[in-house]
N, C-alpha and C positions, 0 to 999 in steps of 0.2 A: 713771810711767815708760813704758806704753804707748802715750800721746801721743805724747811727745815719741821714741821707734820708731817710730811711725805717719810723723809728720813728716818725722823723717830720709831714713827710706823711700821717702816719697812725692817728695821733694826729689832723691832720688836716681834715681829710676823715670823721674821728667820730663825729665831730662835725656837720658837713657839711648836711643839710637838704637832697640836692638833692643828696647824696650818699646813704643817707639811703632808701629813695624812690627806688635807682637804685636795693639797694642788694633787697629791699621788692622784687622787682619784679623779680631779678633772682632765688630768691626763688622759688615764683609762679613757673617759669616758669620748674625750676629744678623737681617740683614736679609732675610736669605731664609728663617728662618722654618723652619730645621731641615730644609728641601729640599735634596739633594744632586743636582746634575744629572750624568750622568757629561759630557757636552759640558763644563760650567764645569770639571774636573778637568783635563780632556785638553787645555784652552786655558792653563791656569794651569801644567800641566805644559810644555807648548810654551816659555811664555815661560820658565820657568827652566830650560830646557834650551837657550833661542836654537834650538829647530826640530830640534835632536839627537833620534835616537831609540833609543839606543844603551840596553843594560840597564847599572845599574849594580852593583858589585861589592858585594860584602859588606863590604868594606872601607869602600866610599864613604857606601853605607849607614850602618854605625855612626858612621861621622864624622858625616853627617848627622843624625844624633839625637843624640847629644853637642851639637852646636851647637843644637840645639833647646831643651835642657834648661841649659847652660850660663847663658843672662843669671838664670835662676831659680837655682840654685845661687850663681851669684854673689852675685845679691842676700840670699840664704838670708845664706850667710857674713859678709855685712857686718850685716845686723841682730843677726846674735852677737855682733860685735867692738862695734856701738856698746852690747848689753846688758852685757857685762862692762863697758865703760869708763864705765857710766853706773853701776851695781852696787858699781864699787869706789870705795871713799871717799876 
């Protein structure tokens, strides 16, 4: 039964916009070797703000991490639904 979770999963990941976004960026970040530059932040931060420098609210914030954590919950939830529907006879 783990397999075939594995599989689903895996089937489902591939697809998945914001997993491919996640691995881009653990790449990135594999490649530098655990170095943080503040310059790489401040240009990374630039581009997702289009050159805004505005602080953001506490509001924006949470949403912001909610969307971070969301494609993982998601997918959390769907490997439940295929272990019960594979569990029940």
């Amino acid at each position: 039964m783990l397999a075939e979770l594995s599989a689903r999963s895996n089937a489902r990941i591939a697809k998945d916009e914001r997993f491919t976004e996640i691995r881009k960026n653990n790449k990135e970040s594999a490649s530098k070797q655990g170095i943080v530059r503040l310059s790489d932040l401040r240009k990374d931060l630039e581009k997702k703000n289009g050159g805004n420098k505005k602080k953001e609210t506490s509001a924006e914030l949470k949403k912001k991490l909610q969307d971070q954590y969301a494609p993982y919950i998601s997918e959390s939830v769907n490997v439940l639904c295929d272990m019960v529907k594979l569990s029940s006879p």
